[in-house]
N, C-alpha and C positions, 0 to 999 in steps of 0.2 A: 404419492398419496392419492387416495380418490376425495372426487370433488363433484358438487350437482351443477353446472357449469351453464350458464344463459348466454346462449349461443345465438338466439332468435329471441323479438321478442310479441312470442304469442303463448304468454303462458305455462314452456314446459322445461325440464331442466333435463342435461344430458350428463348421464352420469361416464367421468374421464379422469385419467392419471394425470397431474399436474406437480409440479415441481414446488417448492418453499425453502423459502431462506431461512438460513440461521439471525438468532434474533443479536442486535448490535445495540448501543446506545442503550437508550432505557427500554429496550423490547424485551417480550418475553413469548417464545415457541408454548404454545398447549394444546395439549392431548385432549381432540372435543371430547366429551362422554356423549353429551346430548345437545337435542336444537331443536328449541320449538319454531314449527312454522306456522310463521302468523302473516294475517294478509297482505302486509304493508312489503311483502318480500315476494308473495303474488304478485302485486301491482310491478314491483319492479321487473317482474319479468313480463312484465305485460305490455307496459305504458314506455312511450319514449320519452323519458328527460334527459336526453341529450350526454346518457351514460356511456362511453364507451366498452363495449361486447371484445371479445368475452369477458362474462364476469361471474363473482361466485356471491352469493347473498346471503343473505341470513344475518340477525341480528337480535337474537336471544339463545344461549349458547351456555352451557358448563362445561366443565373439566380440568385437569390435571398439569402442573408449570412440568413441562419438559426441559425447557432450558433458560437461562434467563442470559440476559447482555450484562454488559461489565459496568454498566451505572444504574441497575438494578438490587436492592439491599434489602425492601423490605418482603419479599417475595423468594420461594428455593422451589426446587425442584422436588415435587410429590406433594404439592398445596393444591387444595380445592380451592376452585377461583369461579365465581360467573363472571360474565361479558358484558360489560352496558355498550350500548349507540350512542352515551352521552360522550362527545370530544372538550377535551377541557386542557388547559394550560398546569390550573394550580397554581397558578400567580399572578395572573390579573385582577381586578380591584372585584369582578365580580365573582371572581370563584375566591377572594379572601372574603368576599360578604356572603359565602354559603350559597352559591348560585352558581357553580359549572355549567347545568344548564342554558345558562344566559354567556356564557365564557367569550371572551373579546379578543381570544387568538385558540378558536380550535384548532387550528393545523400543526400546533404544538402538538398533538397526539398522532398526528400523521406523517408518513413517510414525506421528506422535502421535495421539491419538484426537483425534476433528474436525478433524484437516487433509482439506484438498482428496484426493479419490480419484486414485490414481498411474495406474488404470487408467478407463478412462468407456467407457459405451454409450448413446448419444444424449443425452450429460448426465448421465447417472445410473451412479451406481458399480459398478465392478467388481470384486469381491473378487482379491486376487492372494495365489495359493500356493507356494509355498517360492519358486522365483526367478521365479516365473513366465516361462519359458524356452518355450513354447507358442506362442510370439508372435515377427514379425518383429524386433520391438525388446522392451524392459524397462528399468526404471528401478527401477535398487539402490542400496541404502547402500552406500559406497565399500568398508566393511569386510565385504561379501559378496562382495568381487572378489580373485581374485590373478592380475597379471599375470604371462604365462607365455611361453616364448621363441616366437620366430611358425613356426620350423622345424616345431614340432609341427602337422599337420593339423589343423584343426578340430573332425572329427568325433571324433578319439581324444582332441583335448584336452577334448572336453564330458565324457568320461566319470571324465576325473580329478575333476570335483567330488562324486561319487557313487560310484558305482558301484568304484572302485579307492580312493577314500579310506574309504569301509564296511568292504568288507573287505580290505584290506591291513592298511587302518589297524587292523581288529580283531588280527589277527595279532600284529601290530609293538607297538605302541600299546596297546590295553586287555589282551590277556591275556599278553604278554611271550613271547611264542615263544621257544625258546632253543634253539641248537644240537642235533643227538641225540633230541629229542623227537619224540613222535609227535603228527598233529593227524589227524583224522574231520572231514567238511565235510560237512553235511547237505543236500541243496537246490542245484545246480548252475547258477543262474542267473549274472545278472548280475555280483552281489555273493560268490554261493558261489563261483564261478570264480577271483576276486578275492581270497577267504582262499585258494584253493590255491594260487596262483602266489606270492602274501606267506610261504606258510609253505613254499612251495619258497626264499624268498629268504631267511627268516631259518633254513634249513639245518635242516629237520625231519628228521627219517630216514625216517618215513612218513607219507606225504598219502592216504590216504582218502577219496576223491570217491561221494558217495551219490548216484543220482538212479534215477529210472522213465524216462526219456527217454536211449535210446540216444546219439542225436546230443551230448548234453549230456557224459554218459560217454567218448564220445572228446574233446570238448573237453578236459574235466579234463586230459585224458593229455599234451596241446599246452601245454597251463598247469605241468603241474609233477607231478601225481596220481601217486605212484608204482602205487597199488592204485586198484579201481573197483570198485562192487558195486551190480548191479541189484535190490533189494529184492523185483521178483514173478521172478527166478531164482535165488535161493540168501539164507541166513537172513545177516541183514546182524550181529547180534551175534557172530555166528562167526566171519565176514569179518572185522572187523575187533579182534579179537582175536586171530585166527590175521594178521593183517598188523601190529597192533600188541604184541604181546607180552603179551596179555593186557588190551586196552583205552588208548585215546588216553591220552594226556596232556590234551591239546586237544579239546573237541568243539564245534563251532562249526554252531547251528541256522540256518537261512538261507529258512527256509517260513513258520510264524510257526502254524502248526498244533498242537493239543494233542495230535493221536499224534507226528508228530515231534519233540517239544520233550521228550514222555516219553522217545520213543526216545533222542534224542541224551542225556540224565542216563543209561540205561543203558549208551551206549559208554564211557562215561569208568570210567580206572581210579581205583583208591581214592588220593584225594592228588590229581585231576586238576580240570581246569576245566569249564565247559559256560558256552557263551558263548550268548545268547540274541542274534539278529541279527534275524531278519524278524520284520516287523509282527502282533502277534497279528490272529488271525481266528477266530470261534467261541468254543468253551466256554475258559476258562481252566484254567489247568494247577494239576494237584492237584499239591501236593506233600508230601514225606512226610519230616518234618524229621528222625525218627530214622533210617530207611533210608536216603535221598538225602544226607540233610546229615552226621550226626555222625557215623552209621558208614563213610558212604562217603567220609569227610573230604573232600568236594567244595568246591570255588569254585564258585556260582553268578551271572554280570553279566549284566547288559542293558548293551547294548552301542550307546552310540546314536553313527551315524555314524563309526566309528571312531577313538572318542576321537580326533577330528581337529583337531589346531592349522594351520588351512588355511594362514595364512601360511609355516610349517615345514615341512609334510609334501606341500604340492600341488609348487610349486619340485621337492621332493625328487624324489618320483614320473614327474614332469618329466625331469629329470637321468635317470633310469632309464630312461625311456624311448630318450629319442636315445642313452644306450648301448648300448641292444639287450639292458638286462637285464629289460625288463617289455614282455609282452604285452598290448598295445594293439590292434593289428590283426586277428587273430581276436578280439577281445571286439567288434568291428566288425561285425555280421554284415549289416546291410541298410542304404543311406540312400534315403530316400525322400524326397516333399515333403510339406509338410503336410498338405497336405488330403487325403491316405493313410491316414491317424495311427489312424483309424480300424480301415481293413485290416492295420495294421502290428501292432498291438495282439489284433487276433482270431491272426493268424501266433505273437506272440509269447507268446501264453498257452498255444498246445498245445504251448512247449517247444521248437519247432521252433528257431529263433535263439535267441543268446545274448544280444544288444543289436541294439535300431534305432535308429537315428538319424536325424533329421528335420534336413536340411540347407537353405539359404536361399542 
């Protein structure tokens, strides 16, 4: 099968024939249809965390069960299925309290150490990253799959494994949006897109979309953004305290940067949240417990994947979607093929699109 293969890491993927196993135990072989690339799959071909190369990435993904293993029951072959990043057991005390997210034996979802490699190159192993979705095929743990109804396209259903269950799921799920309230979105990609149209659904009064990229700024507005504010044309602490009442309820960081991450703790008002969403990059964030924390009586989370119960929440978003209350289709903005992925990724770094997706 062809695979976009991170072979260096500066960046760029080499598109190569690699070999895949038949799926054993609770796995399941799927046929990708689609793969959204989102940043957090740039970084990994970029940044060294001590991943061993080659490797194949991607980790928002749909498509079709080609084969499944022999302690697989609730899944056949010709099911539309997405892909989550969330590894879960399903039997520890936190995924029976509705938190796989939080799961206290991920490696349940993953190959054992010294089994055979799921992925190979001329015999020799290939490391695979979150669903590794980069690839014409992949082979998952059954409990990184939910099937989903076949109505939905492809290309929008790869984005529910990521991309809308991040931040929706932040909205909804980790910091409890409630009616009346205000939320501030920092970072208007993918996933900041995603907490606006969540915090248009769970009835905020004001959505605050921040970004430097015009085009992204009108998106918001398609999403739900009641206000928008260009940070190099007018002072964004103003903005949005003159649009929230004196400061978010909700501040939801979506860059992963240490001025934004500062910035986003000063939109929030005293009693509010700041939700920590995208991948740190650079210096780490100073914090400053008596100003930030006790006086500003703040909530501070990291927020990984949108406290996602994929079995609960992807369905959900699902259902949202064929009603025509969640925007899927502009979060759509290019499909390409793969051996693109390349040019797809230079386009989507300067901001220009919202989401590409690598169709098969």
């Amino acid at each position: 099968m062809r695979a976009a293969v991170i072979n260096r890491l500066d960046g760029t993927f080499d598109i190569e024939e690699l070999g895949i196993d038949h799926p054993g135990g609770a796995e399941v072989l799927v046929e990708v249809a689609a793969a959204g690339l989102c940043h957090s799959d740039y970084l990994v071909a970029s940044v060294d965390r001590g991943r061993p190369l080659p490797m194949v990435a991607g980790h928002e993904m749909s498509g079709i069960v080609a084969e499944v293993g022999p302690d697989v029951a609730d899944l056949k072959v010709g099911d539309h299925v997405v892909a989550t990043e969330v590894d879960f057991c399903g039997s520890c005390r936190e995924c029976r309290a509705g938190a796989p997210f939080r799961c206290l034996n991920p490696a349940a979802a993953r190959r054992p150490e010294g089994a055979p490699s799921r992925l190979t190159r001329d015999g020799a192993p290939v490391t695979a990253f979150g669903v590794a979705g980069f690839a014409e095929r992949t082979l998952l743990h059954r409990n990184k799959l939910v099937k989903v109804p076949r109505e939905i396209p492809f290309a929008q259903a790869a984005v529910l494994g990521c991309a809308v269950s991040a931040g929706v799921g932040a909205v909804l799920n980790s910091a409890a949006v409630r009616p009346g309230e205000t939320v501030a979105v920092v970072g208007l990609g993918g996933v900041g897109l995603n907490v606006v149209q969540g915090a248009a659904l769970a009835g905020a009064r004001a959505v605050v979309g921040i970004d430097l990229q015009l085009p992204k700024l009108a998106l918001a507005r398609r999403f739900g953004a009641t206000h928008v504010v260009n940070p190099a044309e007018e002072d964004v602490a103003a903005a949005v305290r003159a649009a929230t009442d004196g400061g978010a309820h909700h501040v939801f960081e979506a860059i992963g940067l240490g001025a934004t991450q500062r910035q986003a703790i000063g939109l929030t008002r005293t009693g509010g949240s700041v939700n920590f969403i995208g991948i740190p990059q650079g210096a780490p964030l100073d914090i400053d417990i008596m100003r930030d924390l006790l006086l500003g009586q703040r909530t501070m989370r990291g927020v990984y994947m949108g406290s996602t119960d994929p079995r609960r929440d992807i369905p959900f978003y699902a259902d949202l979607y064929l009603q025509g209350r969640l925007n899927l289709d502009d979060l759509v903005s290019v499909r390409l093929d793969l051996a693109a992925i390349n040019d797809a990724y230079a386009r989507q770094e300067t901001g220009a699109v919202a989401r590409s997706v690598v169709t098969f």
